[in-house]
VOFI-928738 format. One record per residue (C-alpha): x, y, z; residue number from 1. Coordinates in nm, 4 decimals, padded with zeros to 6 digits. Layout:
// residues N
         u         v         w    i
         X         Y         Z  NUM
...
This chain:
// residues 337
         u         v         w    i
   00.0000   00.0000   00.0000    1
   00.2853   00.2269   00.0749    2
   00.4649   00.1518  -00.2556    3
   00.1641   00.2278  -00.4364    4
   00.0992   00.5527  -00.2951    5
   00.4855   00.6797  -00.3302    6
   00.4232   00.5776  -00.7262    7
   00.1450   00.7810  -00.7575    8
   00.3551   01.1063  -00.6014    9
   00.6437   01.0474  -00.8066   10
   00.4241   01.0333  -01.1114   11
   00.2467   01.3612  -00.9444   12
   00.5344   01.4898  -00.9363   13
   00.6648   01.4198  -01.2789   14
   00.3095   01.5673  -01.4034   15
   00.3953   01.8937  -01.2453   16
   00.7728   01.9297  -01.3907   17
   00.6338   01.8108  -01.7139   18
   00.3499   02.1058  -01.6743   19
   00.5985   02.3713  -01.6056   20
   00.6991   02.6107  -01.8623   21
   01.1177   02.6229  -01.8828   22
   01.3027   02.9483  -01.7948   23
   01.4342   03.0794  -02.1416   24
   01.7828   02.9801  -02.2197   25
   02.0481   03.2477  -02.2235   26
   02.1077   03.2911  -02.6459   27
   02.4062   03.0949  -02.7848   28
   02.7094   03.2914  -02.9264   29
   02.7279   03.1238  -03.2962   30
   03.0443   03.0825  -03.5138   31
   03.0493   03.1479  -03.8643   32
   03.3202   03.0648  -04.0606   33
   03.3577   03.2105  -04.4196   34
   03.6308   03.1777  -04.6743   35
   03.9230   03.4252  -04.5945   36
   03.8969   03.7276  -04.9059   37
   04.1596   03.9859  -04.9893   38
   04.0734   04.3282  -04.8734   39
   04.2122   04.6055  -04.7601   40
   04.1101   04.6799  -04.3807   41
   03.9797   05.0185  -04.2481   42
   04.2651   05.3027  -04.3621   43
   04.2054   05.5645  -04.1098   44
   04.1891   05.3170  -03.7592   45
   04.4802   05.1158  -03.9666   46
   04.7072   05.4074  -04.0509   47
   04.6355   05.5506  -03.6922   48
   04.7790   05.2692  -03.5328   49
   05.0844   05.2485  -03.7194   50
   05.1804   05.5978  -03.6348   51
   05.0833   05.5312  -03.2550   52
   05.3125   05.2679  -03.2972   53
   05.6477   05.4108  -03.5241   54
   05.8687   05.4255  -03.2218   55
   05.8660   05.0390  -03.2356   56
   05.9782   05.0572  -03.6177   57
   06.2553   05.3209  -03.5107   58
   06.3853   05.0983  -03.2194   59
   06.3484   04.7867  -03.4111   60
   06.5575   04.9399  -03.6976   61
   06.8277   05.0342  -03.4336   62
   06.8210   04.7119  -03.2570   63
   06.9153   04.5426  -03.5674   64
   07.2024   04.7327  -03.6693   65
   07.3411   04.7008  -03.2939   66
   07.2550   04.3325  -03.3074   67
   07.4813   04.2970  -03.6399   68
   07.7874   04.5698  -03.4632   69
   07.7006   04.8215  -03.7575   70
   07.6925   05.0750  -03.4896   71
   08.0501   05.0237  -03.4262   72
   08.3661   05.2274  -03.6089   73
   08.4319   04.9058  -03.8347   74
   08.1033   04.8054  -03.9022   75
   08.0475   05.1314  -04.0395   76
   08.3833   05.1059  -04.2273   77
   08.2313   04.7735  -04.3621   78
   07.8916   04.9576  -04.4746   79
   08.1299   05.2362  -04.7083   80
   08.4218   04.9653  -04.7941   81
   08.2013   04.6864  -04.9585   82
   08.0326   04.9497  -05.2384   83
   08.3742   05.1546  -05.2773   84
   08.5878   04.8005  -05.3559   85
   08.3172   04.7012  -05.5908   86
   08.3048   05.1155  -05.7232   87
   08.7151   05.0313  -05.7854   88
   08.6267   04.6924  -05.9542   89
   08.3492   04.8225  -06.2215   90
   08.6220   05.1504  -06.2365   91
   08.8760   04.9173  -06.3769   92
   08.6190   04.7153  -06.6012   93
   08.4350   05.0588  -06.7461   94
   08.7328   05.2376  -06.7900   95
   09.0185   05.0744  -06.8018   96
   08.9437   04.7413  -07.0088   97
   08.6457   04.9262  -07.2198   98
   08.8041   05.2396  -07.2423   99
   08.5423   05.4922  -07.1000  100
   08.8115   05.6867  -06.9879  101
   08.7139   05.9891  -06.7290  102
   08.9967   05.9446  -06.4176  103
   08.8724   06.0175  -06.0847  104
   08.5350   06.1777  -06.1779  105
   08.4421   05.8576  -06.3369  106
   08.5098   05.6963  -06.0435  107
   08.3036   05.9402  -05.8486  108
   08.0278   05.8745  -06.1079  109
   08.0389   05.5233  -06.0427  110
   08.0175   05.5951  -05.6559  111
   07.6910   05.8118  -05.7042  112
   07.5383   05.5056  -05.8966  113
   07.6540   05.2354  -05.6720  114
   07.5494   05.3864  -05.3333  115
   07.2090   05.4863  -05.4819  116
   07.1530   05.1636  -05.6145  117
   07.2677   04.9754  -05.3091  118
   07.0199   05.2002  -05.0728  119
   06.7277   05.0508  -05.3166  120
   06.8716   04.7276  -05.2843  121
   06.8990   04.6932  -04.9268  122
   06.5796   04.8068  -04.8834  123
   06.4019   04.5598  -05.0844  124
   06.5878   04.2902  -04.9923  125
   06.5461   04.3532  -04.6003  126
   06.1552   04.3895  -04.6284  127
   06.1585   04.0602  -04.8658  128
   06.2944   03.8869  -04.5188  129
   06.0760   04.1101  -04.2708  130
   05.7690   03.9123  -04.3016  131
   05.9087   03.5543  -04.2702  132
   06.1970   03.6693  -04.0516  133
   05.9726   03.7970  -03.7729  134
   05.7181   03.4881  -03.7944  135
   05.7424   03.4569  -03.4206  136
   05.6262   03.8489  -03.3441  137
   05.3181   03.8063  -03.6081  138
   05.1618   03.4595  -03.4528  139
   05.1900   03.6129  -03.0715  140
   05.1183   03.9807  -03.1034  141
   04.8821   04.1957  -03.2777  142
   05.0177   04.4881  -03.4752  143
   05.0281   04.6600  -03.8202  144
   05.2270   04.3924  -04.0300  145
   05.3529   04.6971  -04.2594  146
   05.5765   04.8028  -03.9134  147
   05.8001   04.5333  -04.0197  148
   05.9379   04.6179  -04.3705  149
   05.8834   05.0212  -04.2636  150
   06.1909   04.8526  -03.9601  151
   06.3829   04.7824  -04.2494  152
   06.3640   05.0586  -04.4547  153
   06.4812   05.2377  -04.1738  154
   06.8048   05.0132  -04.0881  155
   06.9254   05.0324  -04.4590  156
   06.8407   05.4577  -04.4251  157
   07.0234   05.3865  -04.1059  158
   07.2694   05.1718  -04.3336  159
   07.3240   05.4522  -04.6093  160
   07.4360   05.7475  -04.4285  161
   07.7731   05.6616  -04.3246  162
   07.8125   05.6436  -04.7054  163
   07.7204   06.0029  -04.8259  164
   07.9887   06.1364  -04.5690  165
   08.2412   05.9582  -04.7600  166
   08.0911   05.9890  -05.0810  167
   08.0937   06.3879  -04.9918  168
   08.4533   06.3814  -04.9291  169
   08.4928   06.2871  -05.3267  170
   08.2843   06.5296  -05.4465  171
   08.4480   06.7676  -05.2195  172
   08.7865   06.6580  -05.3871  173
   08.6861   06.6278  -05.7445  174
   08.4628   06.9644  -05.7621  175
   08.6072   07.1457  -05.4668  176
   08.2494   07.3541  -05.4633  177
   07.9062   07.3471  -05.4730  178
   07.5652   07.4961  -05.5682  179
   07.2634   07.5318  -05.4468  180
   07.1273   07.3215  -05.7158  181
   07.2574   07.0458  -05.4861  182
   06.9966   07.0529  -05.3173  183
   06.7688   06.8454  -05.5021  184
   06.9417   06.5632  -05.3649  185
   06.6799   06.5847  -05.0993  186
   06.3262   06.6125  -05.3125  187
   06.5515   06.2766  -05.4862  188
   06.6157   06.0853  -05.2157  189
   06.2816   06.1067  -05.0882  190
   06.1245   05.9893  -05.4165  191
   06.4072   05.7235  -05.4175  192
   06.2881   05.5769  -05.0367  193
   05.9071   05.5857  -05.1742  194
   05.9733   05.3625  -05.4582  195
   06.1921   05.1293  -05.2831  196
   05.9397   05.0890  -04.9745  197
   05.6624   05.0099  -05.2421  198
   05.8585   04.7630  -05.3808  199
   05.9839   04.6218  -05.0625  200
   05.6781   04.6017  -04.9406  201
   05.5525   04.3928  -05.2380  202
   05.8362   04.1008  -05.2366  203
   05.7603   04.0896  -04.8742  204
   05.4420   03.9580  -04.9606  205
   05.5128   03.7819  -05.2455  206
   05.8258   03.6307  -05.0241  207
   05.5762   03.4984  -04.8041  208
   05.4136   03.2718  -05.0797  209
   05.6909   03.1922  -05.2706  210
   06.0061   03.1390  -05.0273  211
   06.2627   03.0925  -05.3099  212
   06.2403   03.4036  -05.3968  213
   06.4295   03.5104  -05.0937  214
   06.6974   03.2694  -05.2865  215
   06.6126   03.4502  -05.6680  216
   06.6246   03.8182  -05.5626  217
   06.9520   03.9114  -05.5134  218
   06.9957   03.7975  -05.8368  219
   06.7434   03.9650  -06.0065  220
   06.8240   04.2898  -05.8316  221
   07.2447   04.2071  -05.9711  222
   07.0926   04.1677  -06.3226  223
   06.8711   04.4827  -06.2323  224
   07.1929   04.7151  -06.2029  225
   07.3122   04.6249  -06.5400  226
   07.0291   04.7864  -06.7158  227
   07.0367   05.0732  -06.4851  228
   07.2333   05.4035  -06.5366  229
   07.4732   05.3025  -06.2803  230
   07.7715   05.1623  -06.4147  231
   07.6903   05.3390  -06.8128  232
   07.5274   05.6617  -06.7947  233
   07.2527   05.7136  -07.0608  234
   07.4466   05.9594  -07.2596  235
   07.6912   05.6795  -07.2749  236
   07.4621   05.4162  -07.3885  237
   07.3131   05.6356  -07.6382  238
   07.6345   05.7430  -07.8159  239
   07.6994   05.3801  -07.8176  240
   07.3903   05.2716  -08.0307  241
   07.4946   05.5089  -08.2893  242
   07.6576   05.3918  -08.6142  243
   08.0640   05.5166  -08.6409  244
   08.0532   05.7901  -08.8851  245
   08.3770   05.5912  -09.0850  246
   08.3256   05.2025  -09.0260  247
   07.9007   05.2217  -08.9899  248
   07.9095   04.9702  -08.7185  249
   07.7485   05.0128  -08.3707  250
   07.8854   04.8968  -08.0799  251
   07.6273   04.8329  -07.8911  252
   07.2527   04.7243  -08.0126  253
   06.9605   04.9624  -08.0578  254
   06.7640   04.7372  -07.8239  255
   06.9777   04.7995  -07.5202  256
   06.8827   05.1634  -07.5458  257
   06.5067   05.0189  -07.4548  258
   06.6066   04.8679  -07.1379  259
   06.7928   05.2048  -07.0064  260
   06.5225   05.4476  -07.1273  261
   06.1876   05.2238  -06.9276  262
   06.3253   05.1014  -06.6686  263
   06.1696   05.2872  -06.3728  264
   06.4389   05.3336  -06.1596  265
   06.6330   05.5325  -06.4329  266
   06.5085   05.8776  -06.4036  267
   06.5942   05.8079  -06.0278  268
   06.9600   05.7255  -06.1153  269
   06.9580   05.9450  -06.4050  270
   06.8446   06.2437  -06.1466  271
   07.1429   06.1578  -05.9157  272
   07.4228   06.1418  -06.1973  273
   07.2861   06.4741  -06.3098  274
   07.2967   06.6824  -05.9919  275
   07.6275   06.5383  -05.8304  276
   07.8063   06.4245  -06.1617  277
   07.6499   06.6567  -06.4121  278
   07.7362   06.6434  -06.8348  279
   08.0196   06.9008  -06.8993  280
   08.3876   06.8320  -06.9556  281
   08.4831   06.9993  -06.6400  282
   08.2656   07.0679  -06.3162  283
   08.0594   07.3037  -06.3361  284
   08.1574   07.4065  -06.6553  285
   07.9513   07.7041  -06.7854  286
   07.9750   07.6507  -07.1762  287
   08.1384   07.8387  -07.4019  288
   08.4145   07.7294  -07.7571  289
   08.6874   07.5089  -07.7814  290
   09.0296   07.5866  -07.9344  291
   08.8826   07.4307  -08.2526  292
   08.5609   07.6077  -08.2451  293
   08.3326   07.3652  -08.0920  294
   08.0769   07.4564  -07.8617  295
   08.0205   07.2331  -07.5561  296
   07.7178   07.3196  -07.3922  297
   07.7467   07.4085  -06.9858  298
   07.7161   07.1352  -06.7168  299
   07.3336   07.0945  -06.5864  300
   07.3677   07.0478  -06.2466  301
   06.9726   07.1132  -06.2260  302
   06.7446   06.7954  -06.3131  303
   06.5134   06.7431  -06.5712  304
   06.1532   06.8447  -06.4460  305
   06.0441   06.5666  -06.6247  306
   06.2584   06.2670  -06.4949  307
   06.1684   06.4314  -06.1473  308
   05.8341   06.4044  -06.2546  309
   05.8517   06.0635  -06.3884  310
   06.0539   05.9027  -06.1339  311
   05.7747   06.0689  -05.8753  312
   05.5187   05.8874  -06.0690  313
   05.6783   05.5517  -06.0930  314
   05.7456   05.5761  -05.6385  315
   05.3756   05.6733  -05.6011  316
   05.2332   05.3494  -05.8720  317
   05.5087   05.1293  -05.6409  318
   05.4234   05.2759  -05.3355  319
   05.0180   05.2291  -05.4175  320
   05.0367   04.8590  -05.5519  321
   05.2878   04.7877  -05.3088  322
   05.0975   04.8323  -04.9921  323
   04.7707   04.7104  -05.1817  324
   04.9031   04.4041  -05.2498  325
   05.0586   04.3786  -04.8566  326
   04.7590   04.5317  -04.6449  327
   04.5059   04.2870  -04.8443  328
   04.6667   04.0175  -04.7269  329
   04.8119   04.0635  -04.4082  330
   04.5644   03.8391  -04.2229  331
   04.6512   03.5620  -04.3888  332
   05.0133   03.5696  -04.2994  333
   04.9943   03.4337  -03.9328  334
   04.8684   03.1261  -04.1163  335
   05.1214   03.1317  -04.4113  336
   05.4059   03.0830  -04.1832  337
C-alpha cells in the first residue's frame, strides 16, 4: 500500500515538472566561418595605429644594426668599404678594359650610382625577409604587419648614411664647390625611399608565398643594375647605339637603349648622376668654344623636371600597388608561416 501511494507522487510529481513552462535559455554565441577574401582593412583606424606605434619601427631598426655591430667604427667602415671596392672593380672594367676613360670623376660617377643603387637594394631585400623573418612576433602579437618592412627601410636609411659622408669627401675633392642646385638631392632621395618601400613592401608579400624568392632576388636585383644608369650613364649608352661615322658599325645594339630608357628606376639614377656628376667636360663648366671652335654646352647640375616628374610617378604606382598588395593580405600571414 505504501509503494503504491509513493508511485502515484512520483508520477504527481513528474506531471507537475512536465506542466511547467522552462526558464528561457540564455542565447548561444554562434560561429560562422567564411572563406578568408583579400581586402584592404579600415585606412584611417589602420594608418592611426601604425603611427601610434612608429617608435617600435625606429627601435626595431636600431636594434638590428646594434645586433649585427654596424653601430661600431668598423662596421660602419664595412657599410662604405664593400660598395667603394666594388666602385674600384666596375672603375677598372668601365674604364680601363672598355676604355670609357674619365679618371677620378668617373670613379666618383660610379660611386653616385653604386650607393644609390645599393640604398634601393637593401631596402628591398630587407623587407623581402621582414615578413618571414619575424614569424614569431606576427603569430603572438597583434600589430600593423607593414611596421616590419617600414623597420627595415629604416636600418638600410640607417645603413646609407655613413656612405654620403664619404661619398661627400669625393665630391668635395673632385669639384672642390658646390651649388645650391645640390639641393635636389633631398626632393631625390625622398622619391628614391618611396619607390623602394613600395617595392619592398611587395616582395615581402610575395616572399611569403613563394620562399625561393628570398633565394632569386639578389639575383634579379644584380641583373637589375646592369640595365640601370649606374655603371653606363645614358648619354653613354646612347652614343653607343649610334653607327661610327667611318666604319658604320654600332657597338652596342639599338635594343639595349630600350632597357635604359623604361626602366623605372632610371630617371631616379639618371636624377642623381645629373645633380652630383652633371654632363660638362669639367665641373661646373659654364659653356662656351673650344680651341677648334666647338661649342660644348654648360654642365646641368639642375634635373630634368620631367625625370623628377617621372621618377615621382613611378614611387607613387610602387608605393600604391605595393601596400595594396601587402595590407590585403596581411591576415593571412599568421597562417602562411
Amino acid at each position: 500500500m505504501s509503494v503504491a501511494t509513493a508511485t502515484s507522487e512520483t508520477a504527481s510529481v513528474e506531471e507537475a515538472r512536465l506542466k511547467t513552462p522552462e526558464p528561457p535559455r540564455p542565447a548561444e554565441q554562434v560561429h560562422v566561418f567564411e572563406p578568408y577574401r583579400y581586402a584592404l582593412p579600415k585606412l584611417g583606424p589602420y594608418f592611426r595605429d601604425v603611427w601610434s606605434r612608429r617608435q617600435f619601427a625606429t627601435h626595431m631598426a636600431s636594434s638590428t644594426l646594434k645586433g649585427q655591430h654596424f653601430d661600431s667604427f668598423f662596421g660602419q667602415f664595412w657599410l662604405v668599404l664593400n660598395p667603394m671596392l666594388l666602385a674600384l672593380v666596375y672603375f677598372l672594367l668601365t674604364s680601363v678594359l672598355a676604355g670609357q676613360g674619365g679618371g677620378l670623376k668617373h670613379f666618383v660617377g660610379l660611386l653616385t650610382g653604386l650607393f644609390a643603387f645599393f640604398y634601393t637594394r637593401n631596402i628591398i631585400q630587407f623587407a623581402a625577409q621582414s615578413i618571414t623573418g619575424g614569424g614569431k612576433m606576427i603569430i603572438n602579437m597583434s600589430f600593423p604587419k607593414i611596421l616590419l618592412p617600414l623597420s627595415t627601410t629604416f636600418t638600410a636609411m640607417l645603413m646609407y648614411f655613413p656612405t654620403l659622408l664619404v661619398y661627400a669627401f669625393f665630391y668635395v675633392t673632385v669639384h672642390r664647390t658646390a651649388s645650391w642646385e645640390i639641393l635636389w638631392v633631398i626632393p631625390i632621395f625622398i622619391i628614391q625611399t618611396v619607390f623602394s618601400f613600395g617595392l619592398g613592401l611587395l616582395f615581402a608579400a610575395v616572399t611569403l608565398y613563394f620562399r625561393d624568392m628570398s633565394t632569386l632576388l639578389p639575383y634579379v636585383l644584380r641583373i637589375w643594375m646592369y640595365i640601370t644608369p649606374v655603371l653606363f650613364s645614358l648619354s653613354y649608352i646612347s652614343a653607343k647605339t649610334v653607327p661610327d661615322p667611318v666604319t658604320g658599325r654600332v657597338a652596342l645594339p639599338h635594343w639595349i637603349l630600350y632597357f635604359y630608357k623604361w626602366d623605372p628606376f632610371s630617371p631616379i639614377i639618371n636624377s642623381w648622376n645629373t645633380v652630383l656628376v652633371g654632363n660638362g667636360p669639367t665641373p661646373f663648366y659654364k659653356g662656351g668654344l673650344t680651341a677648334t671652335g666647338v661649342r660644348i654646352p654648360a654642365a646641368s647640375y639642375a634635373p630634368q623636371l620631367t625625370e623628377i616628374a617621372v621618377g615621382a610617378g613611378c614611387a607613387v604606382i610602387a608605393l600604391v600597388i605595393g601596400a595594396w598588395y601587402f595590407m590585403s593580405r596581411e591576415r593571412e600571414f599568421a597562417v602562411r608561416l
